[in-house]
N, C-alpha and C positions, 0 to 999 in steps of 0.2 A: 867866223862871221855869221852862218847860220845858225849857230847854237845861241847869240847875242840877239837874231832877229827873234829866235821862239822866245826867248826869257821876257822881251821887250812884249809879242805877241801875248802871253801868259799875263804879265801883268793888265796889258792894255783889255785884257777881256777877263780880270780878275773876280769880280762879280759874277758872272755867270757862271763860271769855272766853279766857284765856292758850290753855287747850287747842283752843277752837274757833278763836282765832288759829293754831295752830299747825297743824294740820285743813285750814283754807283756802289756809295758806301753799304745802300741797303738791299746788293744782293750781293748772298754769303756764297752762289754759286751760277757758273756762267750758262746765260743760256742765248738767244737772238735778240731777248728783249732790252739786253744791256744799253743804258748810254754811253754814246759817246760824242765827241765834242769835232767840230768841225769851222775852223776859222777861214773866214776868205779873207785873204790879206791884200787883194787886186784892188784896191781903192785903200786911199786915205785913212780911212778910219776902219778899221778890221772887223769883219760881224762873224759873231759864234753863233752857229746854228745846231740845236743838239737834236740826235735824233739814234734810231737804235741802231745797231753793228748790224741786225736783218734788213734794215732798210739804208743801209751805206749808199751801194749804188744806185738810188732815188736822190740822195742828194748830190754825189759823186759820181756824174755817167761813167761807166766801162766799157772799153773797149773789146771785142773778141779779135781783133786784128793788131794792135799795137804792139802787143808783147811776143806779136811773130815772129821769130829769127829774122828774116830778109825786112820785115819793117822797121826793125830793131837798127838794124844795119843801112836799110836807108832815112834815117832819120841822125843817124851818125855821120854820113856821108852829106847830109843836106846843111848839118851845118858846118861842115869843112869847105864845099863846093858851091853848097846852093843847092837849088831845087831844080833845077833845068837840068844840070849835069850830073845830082845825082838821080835822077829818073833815069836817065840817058843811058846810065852804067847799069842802073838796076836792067832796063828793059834790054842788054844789050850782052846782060853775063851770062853762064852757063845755068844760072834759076833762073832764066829769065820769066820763063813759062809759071812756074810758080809762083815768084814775086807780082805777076799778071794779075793772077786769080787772086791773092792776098789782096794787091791794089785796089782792084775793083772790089770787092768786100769793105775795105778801110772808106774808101769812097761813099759806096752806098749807106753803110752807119752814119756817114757826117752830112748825107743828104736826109737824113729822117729824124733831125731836129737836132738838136744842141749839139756842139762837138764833145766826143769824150774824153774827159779827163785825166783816166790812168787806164790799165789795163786789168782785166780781170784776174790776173797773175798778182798784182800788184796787192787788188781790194783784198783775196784771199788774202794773203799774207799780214794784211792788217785787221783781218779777222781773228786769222790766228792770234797775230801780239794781244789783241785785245782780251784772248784770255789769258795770256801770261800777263797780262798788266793787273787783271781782276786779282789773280790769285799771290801778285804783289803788294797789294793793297794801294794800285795805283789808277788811273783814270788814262784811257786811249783818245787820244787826240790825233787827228791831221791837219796842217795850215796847206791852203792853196796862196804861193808867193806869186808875186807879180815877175812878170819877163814875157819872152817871145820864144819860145812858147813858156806857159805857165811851170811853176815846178809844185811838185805835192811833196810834202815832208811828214812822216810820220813820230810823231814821238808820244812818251807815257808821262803824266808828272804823280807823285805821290801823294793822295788822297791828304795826308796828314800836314800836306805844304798846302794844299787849296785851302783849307779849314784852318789852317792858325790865325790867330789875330793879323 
């Protein structure tokens, strides 16, 4: 099913894709200033914003708190029980005290403006592909999908598929 939404994604933002194909194709070596391609798929008609892999989390906030073990775990917990009960367990288990300090962290991030998106674990990582995609001869992309909460998907398409007729 998600493989059918990026292909549908890909298409639907097929034009731009071609340019930011063509964009990528002219660097022979990776450095911050690469593009890369970022679809929001949260609304009806999908908008690709391209912008470079040093300035990702400018267009994708990161979080320092999300990809913490105990946030990790209650945000797993939150959609098994809820959010009441898993606070409840979180403030209530043997980390309590640390999941505290995390909480209020995660907290104060989402009070100084826009909530984050993925975690900083997460953007490296798609730093990283984005140079094995270059030296693929392909282009790094991520779609932000619609849900509660949002999901980020990262995938590469091949230079040589954006640029054919």
């Amino acid at each position: 099913m998600e493989s059918q939404r990026i292909q549908s994604l890909i298409k639907q933002c097929g034009l731009g894709l071609f340019d930011l194909a063509c964009q990528v194709s002219a660097h022979s070596t990776w450095d911050l200033n690469l593009p890369v391609g970022v679809i929001d798929a949260r609304r009806s008609t999908p908008k690709l914003t391209v912008t470079t892999i040093g300035t990702i989390n400018s267009v994708v906030r990161a979080s320092a708190t999300i990809g913490h073990p105990l946030m990790r775990r209650f945000f797993e917990r939150m959609e098994a029980v809820g959010v009441d009960q898993a606070l409840n367990e979180s403030n209530s288990g043997p980390q309590s005290e640390a999941f505290s300090e995390v909480w209020q962290a995660y907290r104060e991030e989402r009070r100084r403006g826009e909530a984050p998106m993925w975690s900083i674990e997460d953007a490296t990582d798609f730093v990283m592909s984005s140079r094995e995609a270059l030296s693929d001869r392909e282009v790094a992309c991520l779609a932000i999908l619609p849900g509660e909460p949002h999901a980020i998907v990262t995938f590469s398409v091949p230079i040589a598929f954006l640029t054919s007729g």
